[in-house]
N, C-alpha and C positions, 0 to 999 in steps of 0.2 A: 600297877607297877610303873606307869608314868614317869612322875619326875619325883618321888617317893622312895627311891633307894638309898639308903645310909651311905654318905659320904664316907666314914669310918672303911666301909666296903671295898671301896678306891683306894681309900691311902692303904689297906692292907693289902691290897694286888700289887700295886707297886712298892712296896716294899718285900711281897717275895720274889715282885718281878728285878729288883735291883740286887738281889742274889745270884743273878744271872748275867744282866746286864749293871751295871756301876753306873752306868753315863748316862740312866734314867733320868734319876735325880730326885729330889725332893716334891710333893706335892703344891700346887698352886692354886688352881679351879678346876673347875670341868662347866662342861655346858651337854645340853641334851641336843642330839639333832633327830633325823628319822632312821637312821643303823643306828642308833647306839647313843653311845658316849664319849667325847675329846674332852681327854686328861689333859690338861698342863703342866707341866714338871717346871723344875729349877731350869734343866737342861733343852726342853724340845716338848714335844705330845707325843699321843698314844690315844689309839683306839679302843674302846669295849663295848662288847655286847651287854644290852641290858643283861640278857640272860648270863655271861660270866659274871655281874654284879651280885646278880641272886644269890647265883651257885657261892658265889665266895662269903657270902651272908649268909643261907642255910646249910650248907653243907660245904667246906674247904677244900674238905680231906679230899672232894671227889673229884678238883683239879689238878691232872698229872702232872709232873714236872716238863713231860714231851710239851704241853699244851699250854705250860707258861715258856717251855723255849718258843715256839712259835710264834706265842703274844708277844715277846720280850722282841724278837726278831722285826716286830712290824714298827716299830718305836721310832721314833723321827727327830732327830736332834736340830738341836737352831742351828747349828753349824750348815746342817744338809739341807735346812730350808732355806736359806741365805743362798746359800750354793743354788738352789733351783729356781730364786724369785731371780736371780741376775742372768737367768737363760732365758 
C-alpha cells in the first residue's frame, strides 16, 4: 500500500469532501510523507490517511458523513497559510 493508491481515491474524497466544505477546491497533486498523504487543492491542502485512501477505494459506503465533517474540518486554505508564514 505504499505509494500504490489510486489517485482517482483522492479526487473522489475531495469531492465528497467539497460537499461539505466549497473552499476545498479542485485537485492538484499530492505527495506521500510518513502519516499519510498532503492533497493539493486549487484552494490550500488537506491531510489523508493512507488507510482513508483504502477505505474510499474498497469500500466508500463505510465512510460516515461525521468522519468526512471532521476530514473536511482539518483543510488548510492558502488564505490561512499566508496568514501563518507572516507570523
Amino acid at each position: 500500500m505504499k505509494n500504490t493508491l489510486p489517485t482517482y481515491a483522492i479526487v473522489e474524497l475531495l469531492i465528497r469532501l467539497s460537499h461539505i466544505n466549497p473552499l476545498i477546491g479542485d485537485y492538484k497533486g499530492h505527495a506521500f510523507n510518513e502519516d499519510g498523504v498532503i492533497v493539493k487543492t486549487k484552494h490550500g491542502s488537506i491531510a489523508f490517511s493512507k488507510s482513508l485512501i483504502k477505505q474510499q477505494f474498497d469500500n466508500p459506503e463505510m465512510i460516515s458523513d461525521d468522519e468526512l465533517t471532521i476530514i473536511a474540518s482539518t483543510f488548510n486554505s492558502l488564505k490561512q497559510q499566508k496568514l501563518s508564514n507572516r507570523s
